[in-house]
C-alpha positions as CSV (number, residue, x, y, z in Angstrom):
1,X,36.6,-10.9,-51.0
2,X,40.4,-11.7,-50.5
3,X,41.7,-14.0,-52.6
4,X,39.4,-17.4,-54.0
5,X,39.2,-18.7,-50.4
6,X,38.5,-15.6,-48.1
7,X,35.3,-13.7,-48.4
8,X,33.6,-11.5,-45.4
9,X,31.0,-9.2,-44.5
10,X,30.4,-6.5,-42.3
11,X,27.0,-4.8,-41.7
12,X,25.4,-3.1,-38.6
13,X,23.2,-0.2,-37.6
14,X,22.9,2.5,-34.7
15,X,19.3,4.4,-33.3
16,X,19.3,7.7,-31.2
17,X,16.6,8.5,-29.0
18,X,15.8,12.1,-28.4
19,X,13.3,11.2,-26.0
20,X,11.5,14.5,-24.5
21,X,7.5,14.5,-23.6
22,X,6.1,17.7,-25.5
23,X,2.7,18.3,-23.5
24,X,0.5,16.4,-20.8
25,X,-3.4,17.0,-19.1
26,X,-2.3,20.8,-18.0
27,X,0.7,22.8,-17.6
28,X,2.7,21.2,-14.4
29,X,0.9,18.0,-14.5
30,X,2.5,15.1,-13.9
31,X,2.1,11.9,-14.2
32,X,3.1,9.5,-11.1
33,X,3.6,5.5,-11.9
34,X,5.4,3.7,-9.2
35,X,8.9,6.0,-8.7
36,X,8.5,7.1,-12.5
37,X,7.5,10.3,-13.4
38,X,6.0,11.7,-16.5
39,X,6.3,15.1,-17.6
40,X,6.1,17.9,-20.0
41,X,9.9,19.0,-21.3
42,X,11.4,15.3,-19.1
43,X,11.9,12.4,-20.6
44,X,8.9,9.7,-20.6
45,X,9.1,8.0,-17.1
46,X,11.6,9.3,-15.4
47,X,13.5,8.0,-12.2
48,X,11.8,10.3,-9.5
49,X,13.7,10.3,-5.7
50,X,16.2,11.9,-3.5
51,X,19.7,12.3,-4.0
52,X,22.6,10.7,-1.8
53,X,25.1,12.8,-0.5
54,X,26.5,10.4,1.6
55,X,26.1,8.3,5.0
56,X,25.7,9.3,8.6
57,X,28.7,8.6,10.0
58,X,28.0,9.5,14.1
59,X,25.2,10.9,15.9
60,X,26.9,14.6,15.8
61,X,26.7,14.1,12.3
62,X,23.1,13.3,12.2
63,X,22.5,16.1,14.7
64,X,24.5,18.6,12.5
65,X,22.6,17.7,9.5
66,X,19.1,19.0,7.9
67,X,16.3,17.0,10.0
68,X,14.7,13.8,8.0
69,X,10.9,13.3,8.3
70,X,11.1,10.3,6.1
71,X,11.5,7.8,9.1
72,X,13.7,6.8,11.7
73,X,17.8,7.1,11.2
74,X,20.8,7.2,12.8
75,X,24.4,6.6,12.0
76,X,25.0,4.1,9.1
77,X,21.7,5.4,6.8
78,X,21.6,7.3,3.9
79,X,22.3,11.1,3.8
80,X,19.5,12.4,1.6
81,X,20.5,16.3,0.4
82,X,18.5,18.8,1.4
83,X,17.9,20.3,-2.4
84,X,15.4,23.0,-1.4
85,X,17.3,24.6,1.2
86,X,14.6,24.4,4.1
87,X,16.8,22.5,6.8
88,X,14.7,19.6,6.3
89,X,14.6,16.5,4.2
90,X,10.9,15.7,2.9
91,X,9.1,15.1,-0.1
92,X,10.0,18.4,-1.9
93,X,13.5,17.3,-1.9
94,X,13.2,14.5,-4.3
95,X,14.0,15.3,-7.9
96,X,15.2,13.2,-11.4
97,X,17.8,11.0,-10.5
98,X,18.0,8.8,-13.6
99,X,16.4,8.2,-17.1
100,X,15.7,4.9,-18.2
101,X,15.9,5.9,-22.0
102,X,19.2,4.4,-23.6
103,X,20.5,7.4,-25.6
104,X,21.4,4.8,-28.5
105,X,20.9,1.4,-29.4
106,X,23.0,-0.9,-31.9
107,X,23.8,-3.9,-33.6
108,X,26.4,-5.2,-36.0
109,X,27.0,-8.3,-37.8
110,X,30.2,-10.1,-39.4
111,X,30.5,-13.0,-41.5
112,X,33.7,-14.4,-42.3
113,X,33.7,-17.4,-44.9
114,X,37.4,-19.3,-45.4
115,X,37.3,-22.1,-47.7
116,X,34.4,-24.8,-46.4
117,X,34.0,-23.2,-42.9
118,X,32.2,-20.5,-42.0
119,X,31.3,-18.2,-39.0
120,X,28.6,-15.9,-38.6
121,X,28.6,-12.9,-35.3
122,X,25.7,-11.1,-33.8
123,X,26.7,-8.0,-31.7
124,X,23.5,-5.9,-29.8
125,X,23.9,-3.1,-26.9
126,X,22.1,-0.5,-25.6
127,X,24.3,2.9,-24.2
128,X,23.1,6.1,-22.3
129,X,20.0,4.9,-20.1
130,X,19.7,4.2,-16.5
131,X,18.3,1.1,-14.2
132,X,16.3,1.4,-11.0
133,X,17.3,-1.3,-8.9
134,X,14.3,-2.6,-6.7
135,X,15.8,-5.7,-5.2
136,X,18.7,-6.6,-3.1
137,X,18.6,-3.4,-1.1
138,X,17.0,-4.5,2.2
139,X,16.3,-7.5,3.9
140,X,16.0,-10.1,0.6
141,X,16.4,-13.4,2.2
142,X,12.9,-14.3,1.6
143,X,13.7,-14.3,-2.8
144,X,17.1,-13.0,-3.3
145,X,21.1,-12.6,-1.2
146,X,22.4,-9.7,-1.1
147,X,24.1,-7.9,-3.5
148,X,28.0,-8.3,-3.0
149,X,28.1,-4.6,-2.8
150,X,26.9,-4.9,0.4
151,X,29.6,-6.3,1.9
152,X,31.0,-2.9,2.1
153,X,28.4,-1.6,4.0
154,X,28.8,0.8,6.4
155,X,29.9,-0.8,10.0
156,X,31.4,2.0,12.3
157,X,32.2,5.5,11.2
158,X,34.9,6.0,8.1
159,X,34.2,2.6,7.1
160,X,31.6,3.7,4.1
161,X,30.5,6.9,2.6
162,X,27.8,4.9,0.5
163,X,26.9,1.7,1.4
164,X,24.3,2.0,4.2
165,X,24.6,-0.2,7.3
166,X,22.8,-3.7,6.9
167,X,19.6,-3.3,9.4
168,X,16.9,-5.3,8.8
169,X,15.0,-4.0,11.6
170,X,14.7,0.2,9.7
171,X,13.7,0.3,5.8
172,X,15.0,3.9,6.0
173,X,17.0,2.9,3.2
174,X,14.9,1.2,0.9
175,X,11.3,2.9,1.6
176,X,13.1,6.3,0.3
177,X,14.2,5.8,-3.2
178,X,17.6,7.7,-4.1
179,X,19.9,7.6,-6.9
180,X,22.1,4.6,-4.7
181,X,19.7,2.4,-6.3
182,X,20.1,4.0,-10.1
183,X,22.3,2.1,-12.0
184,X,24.5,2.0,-15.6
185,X,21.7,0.2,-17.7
186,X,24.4,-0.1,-20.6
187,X,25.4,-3.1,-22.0
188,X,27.1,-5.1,-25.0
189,X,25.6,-9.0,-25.9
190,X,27.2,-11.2,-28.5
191,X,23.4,-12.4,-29.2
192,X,24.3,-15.1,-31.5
193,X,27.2,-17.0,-33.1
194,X,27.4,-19.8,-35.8
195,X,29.8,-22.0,-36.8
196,X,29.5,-24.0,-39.9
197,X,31.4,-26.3,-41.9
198,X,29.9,-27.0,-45.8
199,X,31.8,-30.8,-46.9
200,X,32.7,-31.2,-50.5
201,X,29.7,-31.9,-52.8
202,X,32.0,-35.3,-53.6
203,X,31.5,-36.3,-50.0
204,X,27.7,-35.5,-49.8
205,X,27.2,-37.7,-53.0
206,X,28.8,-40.4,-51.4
207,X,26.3,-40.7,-49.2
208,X,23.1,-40.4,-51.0
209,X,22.9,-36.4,-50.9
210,X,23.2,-33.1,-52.8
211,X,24.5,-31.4,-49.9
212,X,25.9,-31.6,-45.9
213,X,26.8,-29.1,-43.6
214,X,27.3,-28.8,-39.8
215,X,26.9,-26.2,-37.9
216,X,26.8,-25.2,-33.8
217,X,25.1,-22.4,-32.7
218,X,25.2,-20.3,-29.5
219,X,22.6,-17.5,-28.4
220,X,22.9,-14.8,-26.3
221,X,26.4,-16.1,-25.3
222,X,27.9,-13.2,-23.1
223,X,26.4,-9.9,-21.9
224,X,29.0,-7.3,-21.0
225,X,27.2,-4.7,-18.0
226,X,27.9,-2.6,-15.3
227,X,24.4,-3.4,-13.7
228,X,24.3,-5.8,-10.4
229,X,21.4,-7.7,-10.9
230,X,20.7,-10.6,-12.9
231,X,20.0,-8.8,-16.8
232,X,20.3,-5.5,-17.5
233,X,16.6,-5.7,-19.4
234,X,14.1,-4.2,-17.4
235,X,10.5,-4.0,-19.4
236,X,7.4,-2.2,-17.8
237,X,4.8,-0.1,-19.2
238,X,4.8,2.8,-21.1
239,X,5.2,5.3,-18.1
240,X,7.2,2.8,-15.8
241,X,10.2,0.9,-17.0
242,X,13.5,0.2,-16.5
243,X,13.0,-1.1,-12.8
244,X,14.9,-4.3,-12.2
245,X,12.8,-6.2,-9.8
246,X,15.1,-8.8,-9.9
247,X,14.0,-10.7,-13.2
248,X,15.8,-13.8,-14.9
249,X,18.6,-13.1,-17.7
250,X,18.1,-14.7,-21.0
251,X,19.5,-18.0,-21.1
252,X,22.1,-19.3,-22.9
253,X,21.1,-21.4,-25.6
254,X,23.5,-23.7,-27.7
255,X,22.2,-25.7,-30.6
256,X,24.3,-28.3,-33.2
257,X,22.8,-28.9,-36.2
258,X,23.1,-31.0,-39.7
259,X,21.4,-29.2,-43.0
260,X,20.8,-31.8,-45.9
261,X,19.8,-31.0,-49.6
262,X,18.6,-34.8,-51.0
């Protein structure tokens, strides 16, 4: 408290995850749910795929590099790295390529009171984890646009080292999952907000009551992310989560109120 007519409060709280599965069926077992992979000494459902080392830029380059069996390419695809060594890209190539674990969570809360007014703040986030993203990568006319990152895609060599060129026609890009579609899955929400205003017990009397106050509410106001799709909440179950299939945000909602005492 500072002074009679300021008073305030501050109060919040942080989680770690240390998030590591101990033991499974057998030794080397693992446990395969959609591109998530569960496995002894990994984290529970991890993001299983290959890693990008770039984009085909011309056919020498595609000649030059390890040979794909994952489908047809050309100039303009994904460069998928050859992590075994074997001068060919296949499935023993593919490897963890993001966790969808946050490696904290938080929240803190302030409430500042001046005189008759007062206003109440609700911070949450989430920091450390990783999103899949599982929509806006191909052709998405049918439910979605595409993502605005896509209009750097890769059009003629030089032009992109990471965006792949937009071709409906070839899912090379999208069947294969690769760390271009892991994401930041951080993020900061004010979740809620209050304003309130408390009149003088003379004016509620006046009108036949012990008490008045007004108050307007907002929820889940702003949500501060690095992620391109719509919410950076991705549920699941508990061997698959943290795939953003493209789901609605939390809406906003704003509420005004009265609370009477009679």
């Amino acid at each position: 408290k500072i002074g009679s007519d300021f008073s305030y409060s501050i109060g919040g709280n942080i989680t770690t995850y240390n998030n590591k599965v101990i033991s499974v069926f057998e030794p080397g077992y693992r446990i395969f749910d959609g591109n998530s992979v569960t496995e002894a000494g990994y984290p529970i459902g991890y993001f299983y795929g290959y890693v990008v080392e770039g984009v085909y830029q011309t056919n020498a380059d595609v000649l030059l590099s390890p040979t794909s069996t994952l489908g047809t390419y050309g100039p303009g695809d994904l460069k998928f790295k050859d992590l075994n060594g074997d001068g060919k890209i296949d499935d023993k190539d593919r490897t963890i390529i993001g966790n969808p674990t946050p490696d904290f969570t938080y929240a803190l809360n302030l409430n500042l009171n001046y005189k008759n007014w007062s206003l109440g703040i609700d911070v949450q986030g989430v920091y450390g984890n990783e999103i899949l993203r599982n929509w806006g990568n191909g052709s998405t006319f049918a439910q979605f646009n595409y993502r605005k990152d896509r209009l750097a895609a890769w059009n003629g060599p030089g032009t992109s080292n990471w965006e792949p060129i937009i071709n409906d026609g070839n899912n090379y890009n999208t069947n294969n999952v690769s760390n271009y579609m892991i994401e930041d899955g951080s993020y900061v929400r004010l979740r809620n907000i209050q304003l309130g205003y408390n009149f003088n017990p003379s004016v509620a009397k006046s009108i036949g009551l012990s008490s008045l106050k007004l108050y307007l509410n907002a929820q889940n106001l702003v949500t501060w992310r690095n992620n391109s799709g719509f919410t950076p909440e991705a549920g699941g179950t508990p061997t698959q989560f943290g795939v953003d299939n493209g789901g609605y945000p939390l809406p906003v909602i704003t509420t005004m109120g009265v609370n009477v005492t009679f």
